[in-house]
C-alpha positions in Angstrom: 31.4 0.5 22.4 32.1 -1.2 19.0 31.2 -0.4 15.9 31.0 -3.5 12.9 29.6 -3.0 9.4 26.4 -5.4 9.5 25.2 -7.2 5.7 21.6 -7.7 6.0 21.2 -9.7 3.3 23.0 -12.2 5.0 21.7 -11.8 8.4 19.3 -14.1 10.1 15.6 -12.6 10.8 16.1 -12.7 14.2 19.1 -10.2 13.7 17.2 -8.1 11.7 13.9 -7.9 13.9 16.6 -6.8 16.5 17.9 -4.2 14.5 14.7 -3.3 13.6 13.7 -3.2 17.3 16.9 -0.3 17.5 15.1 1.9 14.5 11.9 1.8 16.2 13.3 1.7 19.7 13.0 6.1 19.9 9.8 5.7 17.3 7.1 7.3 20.4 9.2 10.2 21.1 11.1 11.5 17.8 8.0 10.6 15.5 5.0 9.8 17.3 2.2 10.6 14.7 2.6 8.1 12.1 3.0 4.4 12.6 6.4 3.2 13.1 8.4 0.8 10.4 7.2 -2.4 9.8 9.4 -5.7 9.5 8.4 -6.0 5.7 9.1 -2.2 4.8 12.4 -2.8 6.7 14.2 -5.4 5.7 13.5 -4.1 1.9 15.1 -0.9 3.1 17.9 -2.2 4.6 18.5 -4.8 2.2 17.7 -3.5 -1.0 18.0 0.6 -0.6 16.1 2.7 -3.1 17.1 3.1 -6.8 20.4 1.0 -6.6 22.3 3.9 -4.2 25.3 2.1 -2.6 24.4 2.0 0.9 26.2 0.7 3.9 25.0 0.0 7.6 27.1 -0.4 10.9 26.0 -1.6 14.3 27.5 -0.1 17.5 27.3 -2.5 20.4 28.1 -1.9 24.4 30.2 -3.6 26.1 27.4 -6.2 26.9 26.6 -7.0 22.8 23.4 -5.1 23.3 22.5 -2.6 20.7 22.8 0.8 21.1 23.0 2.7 17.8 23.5 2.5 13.9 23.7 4.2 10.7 23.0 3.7 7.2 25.2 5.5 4.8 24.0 6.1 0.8 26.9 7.1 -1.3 24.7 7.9 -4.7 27.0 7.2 -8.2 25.1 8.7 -10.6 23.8 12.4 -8.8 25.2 13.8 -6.0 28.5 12.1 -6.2 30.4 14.5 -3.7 27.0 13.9 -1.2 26.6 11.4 1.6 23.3 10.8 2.9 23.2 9.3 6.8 20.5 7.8 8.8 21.7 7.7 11.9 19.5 6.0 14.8 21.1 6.1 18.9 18.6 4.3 21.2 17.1 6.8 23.9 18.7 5.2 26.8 21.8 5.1 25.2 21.6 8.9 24.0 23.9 12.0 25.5 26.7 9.9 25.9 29.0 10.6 22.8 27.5 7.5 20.7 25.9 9.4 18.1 28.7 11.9 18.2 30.8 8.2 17.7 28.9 7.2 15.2 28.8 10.6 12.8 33.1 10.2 12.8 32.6 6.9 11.7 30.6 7.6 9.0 32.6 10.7 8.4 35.3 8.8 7.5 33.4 6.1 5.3 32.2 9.2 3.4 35.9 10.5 3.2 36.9 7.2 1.4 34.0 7.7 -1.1 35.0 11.1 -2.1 32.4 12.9 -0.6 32.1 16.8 1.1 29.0 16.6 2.2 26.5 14.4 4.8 23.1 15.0 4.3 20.5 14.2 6.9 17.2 15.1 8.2 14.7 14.8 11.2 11.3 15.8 12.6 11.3 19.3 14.4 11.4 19.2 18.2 12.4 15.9 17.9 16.6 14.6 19.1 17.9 14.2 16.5 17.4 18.3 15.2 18.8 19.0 19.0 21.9 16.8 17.5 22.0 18.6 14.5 22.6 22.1 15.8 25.0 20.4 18.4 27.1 19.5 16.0 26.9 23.0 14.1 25.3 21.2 11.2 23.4 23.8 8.5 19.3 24.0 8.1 19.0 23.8 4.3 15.7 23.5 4.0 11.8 22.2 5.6 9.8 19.7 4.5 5.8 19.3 5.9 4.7 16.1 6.5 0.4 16.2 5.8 -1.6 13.8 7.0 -5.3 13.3 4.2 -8.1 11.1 6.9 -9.8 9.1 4.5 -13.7 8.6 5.0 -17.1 9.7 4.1 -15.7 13.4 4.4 -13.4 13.0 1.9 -15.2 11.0 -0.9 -18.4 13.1 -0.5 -16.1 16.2 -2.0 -14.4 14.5 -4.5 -16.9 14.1 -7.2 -17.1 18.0 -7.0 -13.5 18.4 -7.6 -13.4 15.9 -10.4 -16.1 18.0 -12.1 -14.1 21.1 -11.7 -10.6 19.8 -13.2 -12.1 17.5 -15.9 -13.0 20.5 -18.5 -9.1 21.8 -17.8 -7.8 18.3 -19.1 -9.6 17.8 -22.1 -7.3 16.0 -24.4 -6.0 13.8 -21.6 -6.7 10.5 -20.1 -6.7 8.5 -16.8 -4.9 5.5 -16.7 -4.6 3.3 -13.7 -1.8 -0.1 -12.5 -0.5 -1.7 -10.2 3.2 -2.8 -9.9 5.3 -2.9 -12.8 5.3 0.6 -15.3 3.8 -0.7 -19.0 6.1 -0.6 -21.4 4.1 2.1 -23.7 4.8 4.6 -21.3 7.7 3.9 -19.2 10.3 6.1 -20.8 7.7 9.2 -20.2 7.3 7.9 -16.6 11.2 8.9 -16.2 10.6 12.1 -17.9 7.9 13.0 -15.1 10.2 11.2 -12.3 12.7 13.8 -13.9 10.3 16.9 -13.7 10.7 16.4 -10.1 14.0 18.2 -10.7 12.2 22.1 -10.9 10.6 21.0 -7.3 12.2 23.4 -4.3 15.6 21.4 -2.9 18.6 21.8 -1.2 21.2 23.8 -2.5 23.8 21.8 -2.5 21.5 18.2 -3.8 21.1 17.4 -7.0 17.9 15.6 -8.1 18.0 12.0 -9.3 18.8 11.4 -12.5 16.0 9.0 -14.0 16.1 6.3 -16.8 13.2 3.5 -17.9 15.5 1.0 -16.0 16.1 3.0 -12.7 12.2 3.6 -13.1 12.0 -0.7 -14.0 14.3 -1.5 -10.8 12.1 0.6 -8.2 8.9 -1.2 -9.4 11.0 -4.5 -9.2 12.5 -3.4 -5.8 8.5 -2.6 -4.5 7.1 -6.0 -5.3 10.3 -7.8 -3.9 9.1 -6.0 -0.8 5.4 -7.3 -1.2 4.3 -3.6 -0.9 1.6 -3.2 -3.4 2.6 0.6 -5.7 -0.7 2.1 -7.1 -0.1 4.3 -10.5 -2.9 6.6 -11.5 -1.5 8.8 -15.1 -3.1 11.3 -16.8 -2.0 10.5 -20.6 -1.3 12.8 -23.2 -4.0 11.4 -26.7 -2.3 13.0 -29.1 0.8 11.6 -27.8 0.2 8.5 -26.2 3.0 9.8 -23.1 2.6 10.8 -19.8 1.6 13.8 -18.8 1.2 13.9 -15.3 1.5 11.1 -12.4 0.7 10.4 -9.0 1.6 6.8 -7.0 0.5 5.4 -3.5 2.2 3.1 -1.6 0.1 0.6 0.9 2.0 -1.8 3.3 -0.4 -4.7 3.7 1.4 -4.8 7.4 0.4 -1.4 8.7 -3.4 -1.7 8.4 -5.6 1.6 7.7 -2.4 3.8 6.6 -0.9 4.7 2.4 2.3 6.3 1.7 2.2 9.0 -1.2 5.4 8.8 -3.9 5.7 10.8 -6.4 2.9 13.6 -8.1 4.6 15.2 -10.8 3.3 17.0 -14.0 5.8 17.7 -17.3 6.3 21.4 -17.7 4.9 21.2 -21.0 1.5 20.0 -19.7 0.7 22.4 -16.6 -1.6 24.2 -16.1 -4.6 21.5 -16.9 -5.3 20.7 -13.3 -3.5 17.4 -13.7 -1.8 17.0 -10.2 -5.4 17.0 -8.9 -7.1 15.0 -11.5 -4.5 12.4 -11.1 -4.7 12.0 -7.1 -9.1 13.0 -6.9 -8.8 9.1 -9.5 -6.1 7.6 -7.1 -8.1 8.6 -4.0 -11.6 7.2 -6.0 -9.6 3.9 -6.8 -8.3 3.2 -2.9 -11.6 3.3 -1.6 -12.4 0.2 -4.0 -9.0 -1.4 -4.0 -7.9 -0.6 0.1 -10.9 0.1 1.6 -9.3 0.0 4.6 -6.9 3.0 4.5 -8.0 5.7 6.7 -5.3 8.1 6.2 -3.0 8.9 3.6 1.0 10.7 4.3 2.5 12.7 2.1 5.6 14.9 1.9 6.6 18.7 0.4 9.0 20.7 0.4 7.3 23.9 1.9 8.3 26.5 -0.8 6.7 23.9 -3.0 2.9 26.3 -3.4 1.4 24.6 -6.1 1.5 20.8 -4.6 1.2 22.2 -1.3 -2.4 24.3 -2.3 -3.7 20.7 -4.2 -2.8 19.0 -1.0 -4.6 22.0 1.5 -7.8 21.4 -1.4 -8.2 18.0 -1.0 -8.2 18.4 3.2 -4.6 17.3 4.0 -3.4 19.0 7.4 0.1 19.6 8.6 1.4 16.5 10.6 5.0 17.5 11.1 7.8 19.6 10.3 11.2 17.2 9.2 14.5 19.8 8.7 16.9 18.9 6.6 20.5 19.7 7.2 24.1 19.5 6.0 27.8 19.0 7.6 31.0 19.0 5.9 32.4 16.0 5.9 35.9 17.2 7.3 34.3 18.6 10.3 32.2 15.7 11.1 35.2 13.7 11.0 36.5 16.0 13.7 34.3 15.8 15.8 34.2 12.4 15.7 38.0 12.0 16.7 37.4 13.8 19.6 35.1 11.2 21.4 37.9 9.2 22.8 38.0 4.9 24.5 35.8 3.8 22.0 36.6 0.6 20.2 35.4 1.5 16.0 35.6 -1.8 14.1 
């Protein structure tokens, strides 16, 4: 086996549909209830990472050239500076024969020359790579539940009725809708709320981001780059003019009938208006008109996380999966790495 260091930005798209063939190659078995990556989502991934984290990405090969694991490695400089976070992806055929076990050491020791303790990591319940996890004596630090929201007549016939219900809680705010790029008015209250995220249940040992109006600037940037289309729907503060709440959708025009949910956050000061459900009843209104054609709608929370969980239970969301998320010191992954002996690591 050898293992390079792959540059996507510079690799043909042949290369990359073949590495993307490798990320989706275990798709129907370790995370069979949502649609697997598309080509557009991945290549913005792998080429462009999420809110300028350094990332890095290795290939391991057989003997043959063939494909047969990678990882992707995110090394964050502003938070979590003694954290790793790995993605780390063994095809099924190749699995159960010391690859992955390879391929941790490796990373191991990229994390080792970044300063970092920690790797950070996570995957779906029942699935290989949680059977990896406790192999390699890594530590459960907390769930996250994946809900699924079917969109149809079902759905839109209640939320008029929860509209009416929230509305006479949020006198004094308004609804504001985009697309794309934050307005200026209200961007540096969009990092505040991208900030509030930081009282949300997490890891003990992670540290939430750290948000300015340019990291908030480069991730709408990063999203149109990527041709995937990031509704906004804000529930605005009048005597303010700021932000008070927000909620934003992501649609990938190449995975038809299917939205991604980002963030839903409220500013501690303004809780307690029913915000986080007025904000998402408007987004879930404006998607019927804008994508009619999504049919169901993921989202992610941390399952000590009541209050976004009992919003998400209201509007009719049900439990898709269970994703653990785990940590490993970086010494001992490096350790167990050395042990796996007659591979070639470039």
């Amino acid at each position: 086996m050898r293992i390079e260091r792959f540059d996507p930005a510079n690799a043909s798209e042949a290369r990359l549909r073949a590495c993307l063939d490798l990320v989706n190659s275990g798709h129907a078995v370790d995370d069979p209830n949502v649609p697997p990556v598309s080509f557009r989502r991945f290549r913005g991934w792998w080429t462009r990472g999420f809110a300028d984290i350094p990332q890095q990405i290795w290939l391991a090969s057989d003997n043959d050239g063939a494909l047969i694991g990678c990882y992707l490695l995110q090394t964050p400089e502003r938070d979590n500076r003694t954290n790793a976070f790995l993605d780390l992806i063994v095809a099924p055929a190749a699995r159960r024969h010391g690859i992955g076990t390879a391929l941790l050491g490796h990373a191991a020791g990229q994390a080792q020359q970044a300063d970092r303790i920690l790797l950070m990591s996570g995957a779906r319940a029942g699935s290989a790579g949680c059977e990896f996890a406790a192999s390699v004596g890594a530590k459960l630090e907390m769930e996250e539940i994946r809900r699924i929201l079917d969109v149809g007549p079902e759905l839109h016939a209640k939320l008029p009725g929860l509209r009416a219900e929230a509305e006479p809680h949020a006198v004094g705010y308004s609804l504001r809708r985009w697309v794309g790029l934050t307005p200026d008015d209200v961007i540096d209250s969009i990092a505040a709320l991208n900030n509030a995220m930081a009282d949300a249940p997490h890891g003990e040992n992670e540290e939430p981001m750290d948000w300015d109006a340019d990291r908030v600037r480069r991730e709408d940037e990063r999203a149109i780059a990527d041709g995937i289309p990031c509704y906004s729907v804000a529930a605005i503060h009048d005597a303010t003019g700021a932000a008070a709440a927000l909620t934003q959708v992501y649609v990938d025009p190449d995975v038809t009938g299917w939205a991604w949910q980002g963030i839903t956050a409220v500013v501690r000061e303004h809780r307690g208006h029913r915000l986080g459900m007025l904000v998402k009843v408007d987004m879930l209104e404006w998607l019927a008109e804008a994508e009619p054609q999504v049919r169901h709608s993921v989202t992610f929370n941390a399952a000590p996380n009541k209050h976004m969980v009992a919003v998400n239970e209201q509007l009719g969301h049900r439990i898709s999966d269970i994703f653990r998320a785990y940590e490993l010191a970086v010494d001992t992954a490096a350790k167990l790495g050395s042990r796996v002996g007659a591979e070639k690591l470039g």
